[in-house]
C-alpha positions, -999 to +999 in steps of 0.1 A: -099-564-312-096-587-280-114-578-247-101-586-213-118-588-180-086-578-163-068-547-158-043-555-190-019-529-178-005-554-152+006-578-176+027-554-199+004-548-224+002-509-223-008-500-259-042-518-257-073-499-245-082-501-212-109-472-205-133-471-231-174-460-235-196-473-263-223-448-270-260-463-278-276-450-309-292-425-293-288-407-262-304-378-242-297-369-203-271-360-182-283-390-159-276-413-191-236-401-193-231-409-156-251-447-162-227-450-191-190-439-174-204-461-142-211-493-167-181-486-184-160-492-145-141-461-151-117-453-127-128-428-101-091-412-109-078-417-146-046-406-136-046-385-167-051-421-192-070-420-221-104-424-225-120-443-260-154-434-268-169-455-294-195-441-314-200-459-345-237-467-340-242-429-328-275-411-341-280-382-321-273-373-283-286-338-267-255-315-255-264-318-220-256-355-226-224-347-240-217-315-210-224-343-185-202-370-203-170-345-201-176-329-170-177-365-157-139-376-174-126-339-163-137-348-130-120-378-131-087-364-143-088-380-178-055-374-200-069-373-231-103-386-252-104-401-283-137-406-301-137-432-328-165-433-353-191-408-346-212-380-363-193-346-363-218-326-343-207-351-313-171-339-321-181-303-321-200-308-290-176-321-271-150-300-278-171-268-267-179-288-234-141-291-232-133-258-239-160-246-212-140-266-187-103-258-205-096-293-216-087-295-251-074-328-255-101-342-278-089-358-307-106-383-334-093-421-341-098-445-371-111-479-359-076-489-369-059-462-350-072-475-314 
């Protein structure tokens, strides 16, 4: 996968991913999801683009963490999030949060997928 410093959507290239979040291994507070979408430079308005989450070195994060994280994107007016590579009681937790705030698009990726 290459990484850019630039915002590749200016140069044409609109299938690579632009807005993406690793997760740490683990991860607790609401505090910590707003650290992580501000480190990641997400947009203040996603204009409904979608939003990687990467969480292939995921061991555990507390649902507040994961409330926080999608109230955050929902705020933000993300399109869609796509989690690649984490456990499946991240998946399940996110999708509740989503459903809290009706946003369902929450979908899984293979590492090859993204």
């Amino acid at each position: 996968m290459e990484y850019f410093d630039y915002d590749v959507r200016s140069v044409g290239k609109e299938n690579l991913v632009t807005n993406s979040i690793t997760l740490p291994a683990m991860i607790g507070t609401r505090e910590a999801a707003v650290e992580l979408i501000t480190e990641a430079r997400l947009d203040d308005n996603l204009r409904d683009e979608r939003v990687v989450i990467y969480g292939n070195g995921l061991l555990t994060a507390t649902p507040s963490f994961v409330d926080e994280l999608i109230g955050e994107l929902v705020k933000r007016h993300v399109g869609s999030v796509a989690l690649v590579g984490a456990p499946s009681k991240f998946m399940r937790d996110l999708k509740a949060s989503g459903k809290k705030r009706s946003f369902d698009k929450i979908f899984t990726l293979k590492s090859v997928e993204v």
